[in-house]
mmCIF file as Biopython writes it, N, C-alpha, C and O atoms, coordinates in Angstrom:
data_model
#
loop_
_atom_site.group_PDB
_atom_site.id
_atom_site.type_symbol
_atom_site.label_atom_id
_atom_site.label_alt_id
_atom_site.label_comp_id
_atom_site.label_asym_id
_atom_site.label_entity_id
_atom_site.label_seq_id
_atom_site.pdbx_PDB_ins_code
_atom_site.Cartn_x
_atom_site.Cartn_y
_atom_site.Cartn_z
_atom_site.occupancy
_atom_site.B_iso_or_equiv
_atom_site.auth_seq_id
_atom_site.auth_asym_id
_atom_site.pdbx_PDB_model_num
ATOM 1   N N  . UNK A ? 1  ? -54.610 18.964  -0.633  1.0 0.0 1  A 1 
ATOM 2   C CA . UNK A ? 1  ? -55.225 18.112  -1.635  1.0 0.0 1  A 1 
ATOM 3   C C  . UNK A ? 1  ? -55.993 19.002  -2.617  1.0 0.0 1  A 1 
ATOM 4   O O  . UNK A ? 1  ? -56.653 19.981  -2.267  1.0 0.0 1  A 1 
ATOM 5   N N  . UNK A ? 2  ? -55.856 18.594  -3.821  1.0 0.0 2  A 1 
ATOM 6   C CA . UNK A ? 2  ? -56.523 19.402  -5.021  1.0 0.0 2  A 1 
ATOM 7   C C  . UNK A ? 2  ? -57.944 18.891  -4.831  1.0 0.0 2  A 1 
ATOM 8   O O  . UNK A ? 2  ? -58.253 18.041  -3.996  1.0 0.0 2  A 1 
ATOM 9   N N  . UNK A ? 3  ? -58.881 19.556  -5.780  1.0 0.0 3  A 1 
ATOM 10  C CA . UNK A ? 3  ? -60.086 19.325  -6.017  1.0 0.0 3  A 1 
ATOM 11  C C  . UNK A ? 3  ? -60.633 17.980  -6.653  1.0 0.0 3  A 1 
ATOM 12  O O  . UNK A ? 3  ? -61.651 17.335  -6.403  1.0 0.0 3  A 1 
ATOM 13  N N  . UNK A ? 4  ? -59.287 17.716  -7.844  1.0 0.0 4  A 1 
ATOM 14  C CA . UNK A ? 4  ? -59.412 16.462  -8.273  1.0 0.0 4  A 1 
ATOM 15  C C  . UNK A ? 4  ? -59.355 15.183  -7.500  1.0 0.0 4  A 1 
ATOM 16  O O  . UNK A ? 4  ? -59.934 14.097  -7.474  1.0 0.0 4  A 1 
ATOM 17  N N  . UNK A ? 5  ? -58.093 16.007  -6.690  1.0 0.0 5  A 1 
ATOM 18  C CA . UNK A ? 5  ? -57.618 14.483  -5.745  1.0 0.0 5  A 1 
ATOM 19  C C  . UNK A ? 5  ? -59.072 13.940  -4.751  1.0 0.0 5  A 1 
ATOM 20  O O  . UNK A ? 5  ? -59.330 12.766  -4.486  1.0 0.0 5  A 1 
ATOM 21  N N  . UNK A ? 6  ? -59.922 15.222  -4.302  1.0 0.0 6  A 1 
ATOM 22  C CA . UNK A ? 6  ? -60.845 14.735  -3.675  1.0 0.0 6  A 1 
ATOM 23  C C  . UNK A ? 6  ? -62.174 13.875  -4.191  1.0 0.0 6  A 1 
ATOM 24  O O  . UNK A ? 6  ? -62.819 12.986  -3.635  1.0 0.0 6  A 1 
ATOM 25  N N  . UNK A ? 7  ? -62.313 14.528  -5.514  1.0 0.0 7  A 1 
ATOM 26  C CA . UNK A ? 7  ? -62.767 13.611  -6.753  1.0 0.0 7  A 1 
ATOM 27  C C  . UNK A ? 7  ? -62.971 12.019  -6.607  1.0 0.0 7  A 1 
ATOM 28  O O  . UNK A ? 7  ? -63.924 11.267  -6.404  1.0 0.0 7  A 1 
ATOM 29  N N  . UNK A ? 8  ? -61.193 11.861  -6.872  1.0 0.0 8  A 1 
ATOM 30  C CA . UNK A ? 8  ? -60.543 10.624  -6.860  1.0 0.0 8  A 1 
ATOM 31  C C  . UNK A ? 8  ? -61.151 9.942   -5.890  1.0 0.0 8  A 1 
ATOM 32  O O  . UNK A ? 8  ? -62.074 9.136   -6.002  1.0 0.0 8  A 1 
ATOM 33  N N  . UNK A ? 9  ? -60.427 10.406  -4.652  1.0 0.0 9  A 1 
ATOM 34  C CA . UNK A ? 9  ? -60.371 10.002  -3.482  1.0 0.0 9  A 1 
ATOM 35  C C  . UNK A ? 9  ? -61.942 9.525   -3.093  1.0 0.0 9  A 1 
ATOM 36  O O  . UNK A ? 9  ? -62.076 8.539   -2.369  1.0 0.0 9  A 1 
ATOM 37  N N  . UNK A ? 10 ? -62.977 10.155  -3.526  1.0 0.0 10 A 1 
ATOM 38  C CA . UNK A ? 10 ? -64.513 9.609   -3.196  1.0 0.0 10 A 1 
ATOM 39  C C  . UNK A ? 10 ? -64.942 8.923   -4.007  1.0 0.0 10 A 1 
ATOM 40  O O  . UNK A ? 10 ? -65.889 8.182   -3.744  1.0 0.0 10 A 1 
ATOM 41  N N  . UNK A ? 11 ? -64.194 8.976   -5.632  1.0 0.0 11 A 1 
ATOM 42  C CA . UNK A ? 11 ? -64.626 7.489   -6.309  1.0 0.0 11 A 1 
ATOM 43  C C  . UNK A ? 11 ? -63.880 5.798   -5.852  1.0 0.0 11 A 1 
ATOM 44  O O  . UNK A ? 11 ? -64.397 4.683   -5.919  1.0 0.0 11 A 1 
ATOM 45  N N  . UNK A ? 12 ? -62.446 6.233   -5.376  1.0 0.0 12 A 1 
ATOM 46  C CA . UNK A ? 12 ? -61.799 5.321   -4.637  1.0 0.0 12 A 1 
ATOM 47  C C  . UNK A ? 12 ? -62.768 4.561   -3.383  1.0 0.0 12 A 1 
ATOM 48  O O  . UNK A ? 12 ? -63.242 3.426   -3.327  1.0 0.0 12 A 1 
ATOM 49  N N  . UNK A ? 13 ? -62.820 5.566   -2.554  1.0 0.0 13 A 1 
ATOM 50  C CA . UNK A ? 13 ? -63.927 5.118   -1.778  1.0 0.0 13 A 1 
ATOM 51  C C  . UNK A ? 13 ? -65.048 4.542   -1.715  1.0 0.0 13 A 1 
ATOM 52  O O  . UNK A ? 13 ? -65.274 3.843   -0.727  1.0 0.0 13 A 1 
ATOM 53  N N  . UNK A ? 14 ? -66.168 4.698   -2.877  1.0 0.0 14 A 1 
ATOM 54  C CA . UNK A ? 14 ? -67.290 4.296   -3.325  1.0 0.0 14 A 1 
ATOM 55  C C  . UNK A ? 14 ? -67.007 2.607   -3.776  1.0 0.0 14 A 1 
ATOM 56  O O  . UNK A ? 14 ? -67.579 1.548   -3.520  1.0 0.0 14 A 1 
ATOM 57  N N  . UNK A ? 15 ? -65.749 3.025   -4.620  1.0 0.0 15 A 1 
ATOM 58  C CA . UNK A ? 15 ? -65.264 1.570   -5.170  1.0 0.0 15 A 1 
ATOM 59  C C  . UNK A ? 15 ? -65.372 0.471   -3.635  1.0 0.0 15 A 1 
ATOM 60  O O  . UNK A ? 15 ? -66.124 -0.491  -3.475  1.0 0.0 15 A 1 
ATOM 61  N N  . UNK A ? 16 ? -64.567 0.913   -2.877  1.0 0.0 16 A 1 
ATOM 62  C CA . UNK A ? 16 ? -63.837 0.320   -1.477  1.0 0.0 16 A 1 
ATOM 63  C C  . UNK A ? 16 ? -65.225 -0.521  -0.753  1.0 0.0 16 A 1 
ATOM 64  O O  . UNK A ? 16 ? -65.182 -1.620  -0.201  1.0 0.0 16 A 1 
ATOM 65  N N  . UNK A ? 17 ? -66.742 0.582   -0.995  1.0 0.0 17 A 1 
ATOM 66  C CA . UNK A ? 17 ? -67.864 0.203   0.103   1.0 0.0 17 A 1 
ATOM 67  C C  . UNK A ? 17 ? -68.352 -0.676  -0.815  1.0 0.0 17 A 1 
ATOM 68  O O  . UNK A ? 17 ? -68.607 -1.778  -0.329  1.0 0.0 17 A 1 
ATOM 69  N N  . UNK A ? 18 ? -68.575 -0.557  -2.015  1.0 0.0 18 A 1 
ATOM 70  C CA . UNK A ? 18 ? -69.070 -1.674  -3.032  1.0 0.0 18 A 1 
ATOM 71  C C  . UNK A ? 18 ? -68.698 -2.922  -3.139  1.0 0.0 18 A 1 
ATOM 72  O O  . UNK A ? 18 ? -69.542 -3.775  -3.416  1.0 0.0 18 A 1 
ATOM 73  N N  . UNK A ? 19 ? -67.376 -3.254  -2.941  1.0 0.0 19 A 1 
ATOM 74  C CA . UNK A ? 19 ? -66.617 -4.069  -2.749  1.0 0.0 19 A 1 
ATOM 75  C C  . UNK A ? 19 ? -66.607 -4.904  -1.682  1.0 0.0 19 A 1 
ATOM 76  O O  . UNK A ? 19 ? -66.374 -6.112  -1.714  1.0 0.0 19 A 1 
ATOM 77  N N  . UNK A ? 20 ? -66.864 -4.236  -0.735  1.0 0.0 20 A 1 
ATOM 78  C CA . UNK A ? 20 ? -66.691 -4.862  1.011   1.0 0.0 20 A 1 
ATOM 79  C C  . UNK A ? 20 ? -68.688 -5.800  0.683   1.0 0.0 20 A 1 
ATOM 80  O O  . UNK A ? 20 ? -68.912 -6.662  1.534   1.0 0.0 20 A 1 
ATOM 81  N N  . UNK A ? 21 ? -69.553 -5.658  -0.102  1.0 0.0 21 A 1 
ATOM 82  C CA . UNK A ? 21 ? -70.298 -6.352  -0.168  1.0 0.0 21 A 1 
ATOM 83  C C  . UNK A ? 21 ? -70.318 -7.196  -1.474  1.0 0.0 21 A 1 
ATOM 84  O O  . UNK A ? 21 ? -71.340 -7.333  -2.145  1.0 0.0 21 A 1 
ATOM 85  N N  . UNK A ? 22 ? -69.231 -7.699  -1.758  1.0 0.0 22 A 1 
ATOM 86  C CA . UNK A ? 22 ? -69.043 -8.290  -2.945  1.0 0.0 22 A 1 
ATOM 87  C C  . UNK A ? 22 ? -68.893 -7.999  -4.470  1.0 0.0 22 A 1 
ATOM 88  O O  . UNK A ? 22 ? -68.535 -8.683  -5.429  1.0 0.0 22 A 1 
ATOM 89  N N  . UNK A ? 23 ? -69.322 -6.672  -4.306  1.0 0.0 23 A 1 
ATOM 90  C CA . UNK A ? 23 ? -69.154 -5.911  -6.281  1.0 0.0 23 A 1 
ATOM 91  C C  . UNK A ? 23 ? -67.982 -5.573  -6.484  1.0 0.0 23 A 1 
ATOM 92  O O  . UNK A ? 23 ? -67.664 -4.432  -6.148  1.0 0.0 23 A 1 
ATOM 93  N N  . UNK A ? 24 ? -66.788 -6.625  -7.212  1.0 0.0 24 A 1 
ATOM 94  C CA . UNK A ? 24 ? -65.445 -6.351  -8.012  1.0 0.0 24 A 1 
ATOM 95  C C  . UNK A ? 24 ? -65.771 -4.841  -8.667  1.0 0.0 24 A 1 
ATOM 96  O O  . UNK A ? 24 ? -66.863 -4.957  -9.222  1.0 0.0 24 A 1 
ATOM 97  N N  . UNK A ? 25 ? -65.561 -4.268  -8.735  1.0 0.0 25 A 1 
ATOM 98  C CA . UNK A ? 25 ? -65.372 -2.557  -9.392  1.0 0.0 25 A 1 
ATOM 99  C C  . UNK A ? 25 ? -64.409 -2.489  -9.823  1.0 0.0 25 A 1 
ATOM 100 O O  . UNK A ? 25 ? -63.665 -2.056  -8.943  1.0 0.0 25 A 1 
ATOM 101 N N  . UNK A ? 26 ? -63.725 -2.703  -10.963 1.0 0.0 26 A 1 
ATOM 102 C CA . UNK A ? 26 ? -62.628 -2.098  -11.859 1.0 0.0 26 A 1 
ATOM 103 C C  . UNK A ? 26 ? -62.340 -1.083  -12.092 1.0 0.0 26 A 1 
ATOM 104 O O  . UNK A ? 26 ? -63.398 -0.756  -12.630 1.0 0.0 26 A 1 
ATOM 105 N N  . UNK A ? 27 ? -61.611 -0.032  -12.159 1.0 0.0 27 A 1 
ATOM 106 C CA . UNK A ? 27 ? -61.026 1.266   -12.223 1.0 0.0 27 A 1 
ATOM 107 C C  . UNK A ? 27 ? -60.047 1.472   -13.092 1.0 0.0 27 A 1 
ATOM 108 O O  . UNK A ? 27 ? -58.953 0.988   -12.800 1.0 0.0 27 A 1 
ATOM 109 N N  . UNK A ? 28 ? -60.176 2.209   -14.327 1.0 0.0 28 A 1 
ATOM 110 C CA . UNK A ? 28 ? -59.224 2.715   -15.320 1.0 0.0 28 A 1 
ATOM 111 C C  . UNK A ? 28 ? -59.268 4.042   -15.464 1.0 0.0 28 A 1 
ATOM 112 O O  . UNK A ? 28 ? -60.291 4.684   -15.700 1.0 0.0 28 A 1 
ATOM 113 N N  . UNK A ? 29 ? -58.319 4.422   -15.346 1.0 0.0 29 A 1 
ATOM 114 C CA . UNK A ? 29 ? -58.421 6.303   -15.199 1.0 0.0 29 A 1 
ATOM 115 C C  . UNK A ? 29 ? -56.916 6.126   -16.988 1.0 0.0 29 A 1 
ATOM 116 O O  . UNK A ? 29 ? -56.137 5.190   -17.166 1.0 0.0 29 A 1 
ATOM 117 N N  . UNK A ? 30 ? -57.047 7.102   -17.681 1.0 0.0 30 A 1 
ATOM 118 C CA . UNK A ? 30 ? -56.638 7.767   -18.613 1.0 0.0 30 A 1 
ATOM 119 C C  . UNK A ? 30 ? -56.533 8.702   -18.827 1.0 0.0 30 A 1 
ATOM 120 O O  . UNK A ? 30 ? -57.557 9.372   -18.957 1.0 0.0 30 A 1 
ATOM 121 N N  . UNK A ? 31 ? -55.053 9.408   -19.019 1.0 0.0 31 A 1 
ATOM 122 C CA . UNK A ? 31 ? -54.636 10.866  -18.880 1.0 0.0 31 A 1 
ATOM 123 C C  . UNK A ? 31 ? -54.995 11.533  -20.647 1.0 0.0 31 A 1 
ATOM 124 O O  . UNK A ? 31 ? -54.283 11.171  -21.585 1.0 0.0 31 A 1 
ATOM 125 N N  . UNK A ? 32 ? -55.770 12.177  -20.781 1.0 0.0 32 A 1 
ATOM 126 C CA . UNK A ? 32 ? -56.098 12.044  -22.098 1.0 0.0 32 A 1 
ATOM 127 C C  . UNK A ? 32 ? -56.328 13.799  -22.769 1.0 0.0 32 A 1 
ATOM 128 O O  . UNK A ? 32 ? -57.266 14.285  -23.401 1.0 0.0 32 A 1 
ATOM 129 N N  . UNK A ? 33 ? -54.766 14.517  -22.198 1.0 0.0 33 A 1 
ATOM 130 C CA . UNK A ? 33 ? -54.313 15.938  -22.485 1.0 0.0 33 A 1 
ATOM 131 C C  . UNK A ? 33 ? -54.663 16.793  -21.601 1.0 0.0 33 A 1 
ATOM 132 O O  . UNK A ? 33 ? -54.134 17.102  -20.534 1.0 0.0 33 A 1 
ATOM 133 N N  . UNK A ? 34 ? -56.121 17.365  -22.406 1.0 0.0 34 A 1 
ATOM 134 C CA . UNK A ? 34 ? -57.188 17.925  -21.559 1.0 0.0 34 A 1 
ATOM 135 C C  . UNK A ? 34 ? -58.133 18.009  -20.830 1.0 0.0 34 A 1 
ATOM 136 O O  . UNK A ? 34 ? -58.818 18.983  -20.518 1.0 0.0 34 A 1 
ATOM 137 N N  . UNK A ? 35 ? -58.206 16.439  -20.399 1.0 0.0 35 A 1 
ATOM 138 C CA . UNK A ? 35 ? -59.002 15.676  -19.614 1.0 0.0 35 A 1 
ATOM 139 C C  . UNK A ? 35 ? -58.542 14.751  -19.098 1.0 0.0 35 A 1 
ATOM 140 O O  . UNK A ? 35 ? -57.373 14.532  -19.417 1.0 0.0 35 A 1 
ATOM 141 N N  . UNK A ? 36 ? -59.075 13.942  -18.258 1.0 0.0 36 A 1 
ATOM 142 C CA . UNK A ? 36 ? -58.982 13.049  -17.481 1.0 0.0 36 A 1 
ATOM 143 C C  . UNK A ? 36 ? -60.348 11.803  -17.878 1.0 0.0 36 A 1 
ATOM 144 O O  . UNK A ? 36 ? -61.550 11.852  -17.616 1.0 0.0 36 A 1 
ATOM 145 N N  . UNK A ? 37 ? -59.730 11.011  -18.423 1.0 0.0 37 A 1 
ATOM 146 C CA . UNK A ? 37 ? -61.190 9.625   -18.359 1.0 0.0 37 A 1 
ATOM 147 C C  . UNK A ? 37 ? -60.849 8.516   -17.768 1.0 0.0 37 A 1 
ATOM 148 O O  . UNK A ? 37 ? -59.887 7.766   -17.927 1.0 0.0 37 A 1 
ATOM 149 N N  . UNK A ? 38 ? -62.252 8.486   -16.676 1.0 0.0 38 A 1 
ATOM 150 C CA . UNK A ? 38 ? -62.408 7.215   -16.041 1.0 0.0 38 A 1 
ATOM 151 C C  . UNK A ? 38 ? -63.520 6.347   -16.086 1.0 0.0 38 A 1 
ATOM 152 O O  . UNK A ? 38 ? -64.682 6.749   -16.059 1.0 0.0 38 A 1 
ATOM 153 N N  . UNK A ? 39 ? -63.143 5.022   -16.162 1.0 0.0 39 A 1 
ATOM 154 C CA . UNK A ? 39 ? -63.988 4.053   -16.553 1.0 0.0 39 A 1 
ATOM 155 C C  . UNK A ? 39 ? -64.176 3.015   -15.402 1.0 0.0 39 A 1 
ATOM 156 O O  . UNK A ? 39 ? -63.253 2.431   -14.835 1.0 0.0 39 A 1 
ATOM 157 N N  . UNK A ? 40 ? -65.177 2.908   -15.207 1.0 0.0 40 A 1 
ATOM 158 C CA . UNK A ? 40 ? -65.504 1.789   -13.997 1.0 0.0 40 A 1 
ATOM 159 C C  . UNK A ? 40 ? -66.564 0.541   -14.758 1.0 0.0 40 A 1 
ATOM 160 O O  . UNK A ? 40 ? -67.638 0.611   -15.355 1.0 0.0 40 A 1 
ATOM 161 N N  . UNK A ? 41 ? -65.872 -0.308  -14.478 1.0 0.0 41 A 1 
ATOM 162 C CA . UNK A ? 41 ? -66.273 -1.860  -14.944 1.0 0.0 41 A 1 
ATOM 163 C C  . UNK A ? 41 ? -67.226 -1.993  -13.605 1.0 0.0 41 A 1 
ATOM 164 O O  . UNK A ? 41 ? -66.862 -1.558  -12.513 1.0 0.0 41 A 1 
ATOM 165 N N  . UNK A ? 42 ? -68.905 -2.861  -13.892 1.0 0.0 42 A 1 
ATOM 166 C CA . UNK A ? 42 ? -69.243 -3.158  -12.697 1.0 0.0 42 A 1 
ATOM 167 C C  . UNK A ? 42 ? -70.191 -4.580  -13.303 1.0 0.0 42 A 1 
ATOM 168 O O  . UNK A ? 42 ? -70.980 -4.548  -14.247 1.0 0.0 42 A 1 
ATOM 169 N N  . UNK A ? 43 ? -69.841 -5.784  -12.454 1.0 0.0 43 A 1 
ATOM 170 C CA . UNK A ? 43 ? -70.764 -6.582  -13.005 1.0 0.0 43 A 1 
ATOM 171 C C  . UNK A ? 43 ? -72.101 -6.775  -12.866 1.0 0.0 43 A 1 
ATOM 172 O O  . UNK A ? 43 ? -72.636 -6.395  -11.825 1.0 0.0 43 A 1 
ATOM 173 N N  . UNK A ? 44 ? -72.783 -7.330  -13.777 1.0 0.0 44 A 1 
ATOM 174 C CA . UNK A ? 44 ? -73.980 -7.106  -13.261 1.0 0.0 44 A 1 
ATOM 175 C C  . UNK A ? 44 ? -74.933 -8.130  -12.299 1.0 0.0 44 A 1 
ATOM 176 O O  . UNK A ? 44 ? -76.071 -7.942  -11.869 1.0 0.0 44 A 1 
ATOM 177 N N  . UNK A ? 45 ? -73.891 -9.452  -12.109 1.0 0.0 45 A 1 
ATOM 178 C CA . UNK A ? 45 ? -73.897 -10.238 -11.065 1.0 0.0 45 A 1 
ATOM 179 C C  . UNK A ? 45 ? -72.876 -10.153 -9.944  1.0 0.0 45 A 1 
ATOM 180 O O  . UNK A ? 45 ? -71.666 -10.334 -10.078 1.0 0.0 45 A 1 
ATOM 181 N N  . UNK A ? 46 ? -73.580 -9.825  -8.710  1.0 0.0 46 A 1 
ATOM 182 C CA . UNK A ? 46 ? -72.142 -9.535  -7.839  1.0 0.0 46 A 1 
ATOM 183 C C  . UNK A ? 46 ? -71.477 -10.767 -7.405  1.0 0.0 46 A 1 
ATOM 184 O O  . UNK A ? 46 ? -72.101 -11.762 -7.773  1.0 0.0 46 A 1 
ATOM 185 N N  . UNK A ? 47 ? -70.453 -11.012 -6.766  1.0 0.0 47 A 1 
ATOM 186 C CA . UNK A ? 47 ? -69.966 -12.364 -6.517  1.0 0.0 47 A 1 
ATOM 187 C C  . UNK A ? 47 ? -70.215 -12.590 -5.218  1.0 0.0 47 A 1 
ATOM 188 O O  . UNK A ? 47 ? -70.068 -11.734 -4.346  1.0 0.0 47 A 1 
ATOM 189 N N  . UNK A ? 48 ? -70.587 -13.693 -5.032  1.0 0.0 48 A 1 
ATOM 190 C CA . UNK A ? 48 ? -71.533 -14.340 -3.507  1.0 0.0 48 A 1 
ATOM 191 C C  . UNK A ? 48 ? -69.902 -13.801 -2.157  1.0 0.0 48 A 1 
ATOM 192 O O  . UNK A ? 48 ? -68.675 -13.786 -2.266  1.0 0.0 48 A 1 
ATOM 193 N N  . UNK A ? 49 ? -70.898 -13.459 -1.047  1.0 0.0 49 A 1 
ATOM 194 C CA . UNK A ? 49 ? -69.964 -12.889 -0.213  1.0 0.0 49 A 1 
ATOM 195 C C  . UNK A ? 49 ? -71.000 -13.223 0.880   1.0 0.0 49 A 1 
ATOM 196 O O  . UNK A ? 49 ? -72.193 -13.433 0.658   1.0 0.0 49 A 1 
ATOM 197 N N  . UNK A ? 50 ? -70.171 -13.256 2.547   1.0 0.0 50 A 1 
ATOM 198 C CA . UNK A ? 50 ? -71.070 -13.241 3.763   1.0 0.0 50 A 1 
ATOM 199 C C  . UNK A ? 50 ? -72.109 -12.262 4.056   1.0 0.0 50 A 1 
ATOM 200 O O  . UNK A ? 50 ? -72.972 -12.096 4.918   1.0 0.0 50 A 1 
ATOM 201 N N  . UNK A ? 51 ? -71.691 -11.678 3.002   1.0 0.0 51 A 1 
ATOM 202 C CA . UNK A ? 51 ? -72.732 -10.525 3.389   1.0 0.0 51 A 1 
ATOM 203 C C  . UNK A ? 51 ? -73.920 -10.446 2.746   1.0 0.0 51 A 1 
ATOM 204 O O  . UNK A ? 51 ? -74.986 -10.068 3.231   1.0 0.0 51 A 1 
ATOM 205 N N  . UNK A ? 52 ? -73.649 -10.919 1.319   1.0 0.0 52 A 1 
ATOM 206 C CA . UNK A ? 52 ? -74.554 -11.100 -0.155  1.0 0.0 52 A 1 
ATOM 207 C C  . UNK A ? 52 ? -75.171 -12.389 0.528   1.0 0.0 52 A 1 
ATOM 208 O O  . UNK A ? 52 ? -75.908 -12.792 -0.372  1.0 0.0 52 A 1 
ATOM 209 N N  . UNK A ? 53 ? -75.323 -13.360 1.678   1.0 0.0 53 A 1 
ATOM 210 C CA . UNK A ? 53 ? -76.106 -14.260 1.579   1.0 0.0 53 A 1 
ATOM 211 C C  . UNK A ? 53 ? -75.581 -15.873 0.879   1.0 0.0 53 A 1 
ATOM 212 O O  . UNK A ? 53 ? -76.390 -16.796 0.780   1.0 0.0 53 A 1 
#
């Protein structure tokens, strides 16, 4: 695994634990030459879950 992939792989993850307590996290990654841009959508109301109460 590259350096990036591990990158990835721990923003993937972060997304995954956020989620499991109700925060939808959107993920847009863009190949953009010489870079790489990623954008994470997060609301600022989370959506009611068993866990959220």
């Amino acid at each position: 695994m590259t350096d990036m992939g591990l990158f990835f792989n721990s923003i993937d993850n972060a997304i995954r634990i956020v989620g499991d307590f109700g925060v939808h996290v959107e993920r847009e990654q863009r190949d953009c030459g010489d870079s790489i841009e990623i954008v994470l959508r997060v609301p600022k109301m989370p959506e009611k879950t068993a866990h959220s109460g």
